[in-house]
C-alpha positions in Angstrom: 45.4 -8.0 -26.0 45.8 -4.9 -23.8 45.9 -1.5 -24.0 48.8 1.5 -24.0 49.4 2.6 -20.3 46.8 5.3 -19.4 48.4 9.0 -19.4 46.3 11.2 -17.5 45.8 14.7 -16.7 46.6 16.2 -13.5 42.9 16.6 -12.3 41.8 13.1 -14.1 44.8 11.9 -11.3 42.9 13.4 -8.9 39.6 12.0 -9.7 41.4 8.2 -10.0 42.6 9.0 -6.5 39.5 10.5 -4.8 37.7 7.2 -6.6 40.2 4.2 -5.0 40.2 6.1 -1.7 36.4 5.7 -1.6 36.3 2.7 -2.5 38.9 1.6 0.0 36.5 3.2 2.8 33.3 1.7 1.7 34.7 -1.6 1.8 35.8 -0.7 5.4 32.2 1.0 6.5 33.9 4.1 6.8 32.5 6.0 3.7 30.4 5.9 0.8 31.3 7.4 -2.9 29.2 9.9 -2.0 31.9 11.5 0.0 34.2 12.1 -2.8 31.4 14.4 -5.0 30.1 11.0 -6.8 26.7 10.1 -7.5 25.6 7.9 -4.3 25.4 4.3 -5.0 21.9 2.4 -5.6 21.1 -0.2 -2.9 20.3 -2.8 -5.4 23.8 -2.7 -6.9 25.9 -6.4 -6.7 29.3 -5.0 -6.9 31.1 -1.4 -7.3 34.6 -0.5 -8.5 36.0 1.5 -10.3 36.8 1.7 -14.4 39.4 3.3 -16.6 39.3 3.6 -20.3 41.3 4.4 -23.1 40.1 4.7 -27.1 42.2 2.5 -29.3 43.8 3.2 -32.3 41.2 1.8 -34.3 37.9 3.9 -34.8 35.1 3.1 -32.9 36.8 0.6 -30.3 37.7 1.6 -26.5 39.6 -0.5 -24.0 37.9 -0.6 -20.4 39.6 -1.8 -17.2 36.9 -3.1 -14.1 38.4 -3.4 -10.5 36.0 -4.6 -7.9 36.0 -6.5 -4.3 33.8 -8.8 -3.9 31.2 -10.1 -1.4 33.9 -12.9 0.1 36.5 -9.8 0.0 38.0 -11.1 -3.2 39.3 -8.6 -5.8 38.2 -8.9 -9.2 39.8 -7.5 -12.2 39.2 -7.4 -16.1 40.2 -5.3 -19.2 37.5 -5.3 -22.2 37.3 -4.1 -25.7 34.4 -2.3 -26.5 32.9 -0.8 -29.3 32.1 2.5 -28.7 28.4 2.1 -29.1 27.8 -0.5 -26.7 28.5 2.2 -24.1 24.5 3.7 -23.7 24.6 7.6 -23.4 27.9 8.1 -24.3 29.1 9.6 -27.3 32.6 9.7 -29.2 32.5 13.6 -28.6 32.7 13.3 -24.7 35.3 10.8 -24.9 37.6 12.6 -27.0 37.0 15.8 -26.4 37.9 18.5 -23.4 37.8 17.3 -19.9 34.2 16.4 -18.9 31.6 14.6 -16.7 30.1 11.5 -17.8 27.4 9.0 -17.2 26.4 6.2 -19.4 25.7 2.4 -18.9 27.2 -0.7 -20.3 24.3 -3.4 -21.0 25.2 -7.0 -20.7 23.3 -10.2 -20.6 24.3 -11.1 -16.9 23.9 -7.5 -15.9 23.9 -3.8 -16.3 27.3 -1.2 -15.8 26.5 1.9 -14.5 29.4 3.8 -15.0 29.8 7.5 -14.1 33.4 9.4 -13.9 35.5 11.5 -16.4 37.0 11.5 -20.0 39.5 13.6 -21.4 40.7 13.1 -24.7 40.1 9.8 -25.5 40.7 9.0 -21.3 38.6 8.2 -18.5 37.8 6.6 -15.0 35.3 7.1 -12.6 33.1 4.9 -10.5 30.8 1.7 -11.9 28.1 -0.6 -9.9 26.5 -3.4 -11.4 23.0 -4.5 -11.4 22.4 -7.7 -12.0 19.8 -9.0 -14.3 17.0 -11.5 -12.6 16.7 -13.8 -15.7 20.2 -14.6 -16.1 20.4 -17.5 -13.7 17.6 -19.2 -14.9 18.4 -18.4 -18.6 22.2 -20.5 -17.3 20.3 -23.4 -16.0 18.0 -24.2 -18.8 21.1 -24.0 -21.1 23.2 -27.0 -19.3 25.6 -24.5 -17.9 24.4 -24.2 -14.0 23.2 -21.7 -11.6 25.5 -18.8 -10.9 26.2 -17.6 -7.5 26.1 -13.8 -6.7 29.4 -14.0 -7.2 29.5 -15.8 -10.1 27.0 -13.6 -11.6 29.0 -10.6 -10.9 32.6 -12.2 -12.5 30.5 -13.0 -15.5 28.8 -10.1 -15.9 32.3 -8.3 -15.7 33.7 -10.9 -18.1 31.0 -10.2 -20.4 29.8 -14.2 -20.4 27.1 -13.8 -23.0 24.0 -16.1 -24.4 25.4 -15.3 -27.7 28.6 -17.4 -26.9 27.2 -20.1 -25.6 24.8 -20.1 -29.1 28.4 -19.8 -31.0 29.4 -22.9 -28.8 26.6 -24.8 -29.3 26.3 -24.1 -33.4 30.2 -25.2 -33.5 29.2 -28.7 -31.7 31.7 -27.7 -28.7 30.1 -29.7 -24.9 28.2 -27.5 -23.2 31.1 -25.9 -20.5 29.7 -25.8 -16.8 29.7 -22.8 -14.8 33.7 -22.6 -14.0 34.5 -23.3 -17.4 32.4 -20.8 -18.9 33.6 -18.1 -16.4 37.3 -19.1 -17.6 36.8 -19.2 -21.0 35.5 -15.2 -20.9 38.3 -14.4 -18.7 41.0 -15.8 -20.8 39.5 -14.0 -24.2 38.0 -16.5 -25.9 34.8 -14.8 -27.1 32.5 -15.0 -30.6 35.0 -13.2 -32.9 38.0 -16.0 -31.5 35.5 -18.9 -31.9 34.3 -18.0 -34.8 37.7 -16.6 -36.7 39.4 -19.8 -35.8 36.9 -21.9 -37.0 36.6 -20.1 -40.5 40.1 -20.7 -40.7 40.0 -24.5 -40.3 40.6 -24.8 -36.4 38.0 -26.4 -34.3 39.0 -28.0 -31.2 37.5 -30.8 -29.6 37.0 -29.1 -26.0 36.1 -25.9 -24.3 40.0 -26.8 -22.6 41.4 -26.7 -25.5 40.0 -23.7 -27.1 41.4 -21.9 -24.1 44.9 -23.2 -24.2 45.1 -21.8 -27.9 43.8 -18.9 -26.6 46.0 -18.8 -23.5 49.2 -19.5 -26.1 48.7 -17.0 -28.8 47.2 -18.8 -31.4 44.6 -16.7 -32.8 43.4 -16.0 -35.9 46.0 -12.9 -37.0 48.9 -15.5 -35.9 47.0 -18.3 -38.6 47.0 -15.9 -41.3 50.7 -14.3 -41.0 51.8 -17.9 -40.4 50.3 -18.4 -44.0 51.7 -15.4 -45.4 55.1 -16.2 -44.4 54.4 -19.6 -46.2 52.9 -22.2 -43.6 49.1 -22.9 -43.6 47.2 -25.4 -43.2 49.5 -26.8 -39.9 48.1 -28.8 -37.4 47.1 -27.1 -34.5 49.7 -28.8 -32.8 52.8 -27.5 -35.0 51.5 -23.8 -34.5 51.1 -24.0 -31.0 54.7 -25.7 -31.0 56.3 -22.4 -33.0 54.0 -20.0 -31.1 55.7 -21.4 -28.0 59.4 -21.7 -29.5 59.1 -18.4 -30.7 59.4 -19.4 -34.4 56.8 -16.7 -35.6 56.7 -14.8 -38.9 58.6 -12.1 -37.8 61.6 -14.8 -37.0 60.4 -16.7 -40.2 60.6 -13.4 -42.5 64.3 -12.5 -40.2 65.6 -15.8 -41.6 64.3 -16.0 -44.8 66.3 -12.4 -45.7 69.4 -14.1 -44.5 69.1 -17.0 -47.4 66.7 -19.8 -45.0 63.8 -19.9 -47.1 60.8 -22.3 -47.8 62.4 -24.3 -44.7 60.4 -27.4 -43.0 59.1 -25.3 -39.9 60.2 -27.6 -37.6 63.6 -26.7 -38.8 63.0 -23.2 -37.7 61.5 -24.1 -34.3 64.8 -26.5 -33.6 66.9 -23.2 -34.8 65.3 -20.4 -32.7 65.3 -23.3 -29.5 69.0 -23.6 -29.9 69.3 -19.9 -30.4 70.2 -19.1 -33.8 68.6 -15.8 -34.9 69.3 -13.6 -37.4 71.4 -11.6 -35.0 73.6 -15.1 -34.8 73.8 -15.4 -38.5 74.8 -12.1 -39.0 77.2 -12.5 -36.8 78.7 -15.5 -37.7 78.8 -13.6 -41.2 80.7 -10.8 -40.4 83.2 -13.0 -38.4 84.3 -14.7 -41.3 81.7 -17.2 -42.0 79.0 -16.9 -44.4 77.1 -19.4 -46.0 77.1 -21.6 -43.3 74.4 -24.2 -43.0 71.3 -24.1 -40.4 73.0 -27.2 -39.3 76.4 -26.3 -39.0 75.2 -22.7 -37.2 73.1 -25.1 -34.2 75.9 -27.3 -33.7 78.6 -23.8 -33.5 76.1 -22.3 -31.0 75.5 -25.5 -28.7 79.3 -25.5 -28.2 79.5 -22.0 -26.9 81.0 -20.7 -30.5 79.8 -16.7 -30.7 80.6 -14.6 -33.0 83.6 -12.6 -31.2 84.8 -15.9 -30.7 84.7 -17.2 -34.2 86.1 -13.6 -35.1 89.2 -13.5 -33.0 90.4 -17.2 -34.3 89.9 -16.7 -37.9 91.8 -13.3 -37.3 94.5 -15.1 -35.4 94.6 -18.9 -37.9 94.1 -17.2 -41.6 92.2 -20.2 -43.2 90.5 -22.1 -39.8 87.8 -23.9 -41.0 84.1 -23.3 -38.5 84.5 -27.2 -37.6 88.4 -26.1 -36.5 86.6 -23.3 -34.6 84.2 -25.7 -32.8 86.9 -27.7 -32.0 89.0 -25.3 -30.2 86.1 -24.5 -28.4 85.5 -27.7 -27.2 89.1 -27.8 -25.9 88.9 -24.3 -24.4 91.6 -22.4 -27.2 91.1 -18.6 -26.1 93.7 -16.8 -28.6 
């Protein structure tokens, strides 16, 4: 899940600007953020960037966006949802109130954000550096997982790798992941509320892998539940991923259903939406002349090149042709 596009004010721009210049010279040598009217950095920082925000729609939560380098001269970049309160010295007034200057800290297990930038109405950016905490590496090791790098550290600090999730792993008998599995699995959104939704709803995978690949695909809780509301639950995993891949979702279910395909084995609708009949196709075929027509009949018309002009034009021009005559002088190329 990501957020709207930021739209900024003209002197936010500016601030955005002044901030990815800087930090394009201090990676060079040339300059420090203290050039561009920025608090100067601390020496015992790991890794500085910069950070944009947005508030969502729903009270309480902001998006934040993290761009780094690293050590190695990699780039690093990750987009979080937040609740407002995790963000220490902060409050909802500066955020959405008038353009002003801001300065509060976002505390995580691996380290410590110290942010400092802008926010006007509900939009910010600004500088960050992170501090990492001393304890985390060892905390790692005695939990099976490994011994982060610096680097390592930093991505999972940004990622927001927490103890909490490895608790949520462990109490839901998942193997413990090692350090490049946990890092992924942070990176790709699978966090405490995924884990823990899915599992309430009946899905508990076998691997750390797989949990990601559901995640990776779309299949989260909301999907399970309007899946069930549009009258499948309980499918194997397998089966949802399948539609969440083919594009048979509720909103193609619900599309069909209108048009008369109701209560419909699912992996009737998944063979339907891969041969490309959607509701647009059915409505089309039905205002060319040919309603009623079967889910069968509709896949077999589309996989020989019948559309609906098509159709159209040759019942206008044979009164009485039959869709399986239509098919037919398809199949033998018949263009009036």
């Amino acid at each position: 899940m990501t957020p709207n596009s930021l739209i900024c004010s003209p002197r936010l721009v500016r601030r955005i600007a002044a901030v990815s210049i800087a930090l394009g010279l201090a990676a060079l040598g040339a300059a420090s953020p203290a050039h561009t009217g920025i608090s100067p950095s601390s020496p015992d920082a790991a890794a500085r960037g910069q950070w944009t925000a947005k508030r969502d729609d729903r009270p309480n939560l902001i998006w934040f966006g993290f761009q780094s380098t690293l050590s190695h001269g990699g780039w690093n970049q990750n987009w979080d949802g937040m609740p407002i309160a995790q963000l220490k010295g902060l409050s909802p007034d500066a955020i959405n109130g008038p353009t002003s200057d801001v300065a509060f800290d976002i505390v995580r297990d691996a380290g410590t954000l110290r942010c400092h930038g802008e926010f006007s109405d509900g939009i910010g950016a600004g500088l960050f550096e992170l501090v990492l905490d001393s304890r985390y590496a060892d905390q790692l090791e005695k939990r099976g997982v490994g011994r982060p790098t610096r680097d390592q550290q930093v991505r999972l600090a940004l990622a927001d790798a927490s103890y909490e999730l490895l608790d949520v792993l462990a109490a839901q008998k998942y193997p413990t992941p090692d350090l490049d599995l946990f890092l992924k699995m942070t990176q790709h959104g699978v966090d405490v509320e995924y884990i823990q939704g899915m599992a309430k709803l009946g899905y508990k995978f076998g691997t750390v892998s797989e949990l990601i690949k559901a995640r990776d695909h779309g299949v989260d809780p909301e999907f399970v539940r309007r899946m069930a509301d549009a009258g499948y639950s309980k499918l194997d995993f397998d089966v949802l991923l399948r539609a969440r891949d083919h594009g048979a979702d509720p909103e193609y279910i619900g599309d069909m259903a209108e048009l008369g395909f109701k209560k419909l084995p699912l992996e009737d609708l998944i063979r339907a939406r891969d041969h490309g009949v959607d509701a647009d196709y059915v409505e089309g075929m039905n205002r060319a002349g040919y309603p009623n027509l079967s889910l069968a009949t509709l896949i077999r018309a589309r996989d020989h090149g019948v559309s609906p002009n098509y159709a159209k034009r040759m019942k206008e021009n044979r009164a009485g042709v039959s869709i399986d005559e239509v098919i037919s002088m398809r199949d033998r190329g018949v263009h009036d």
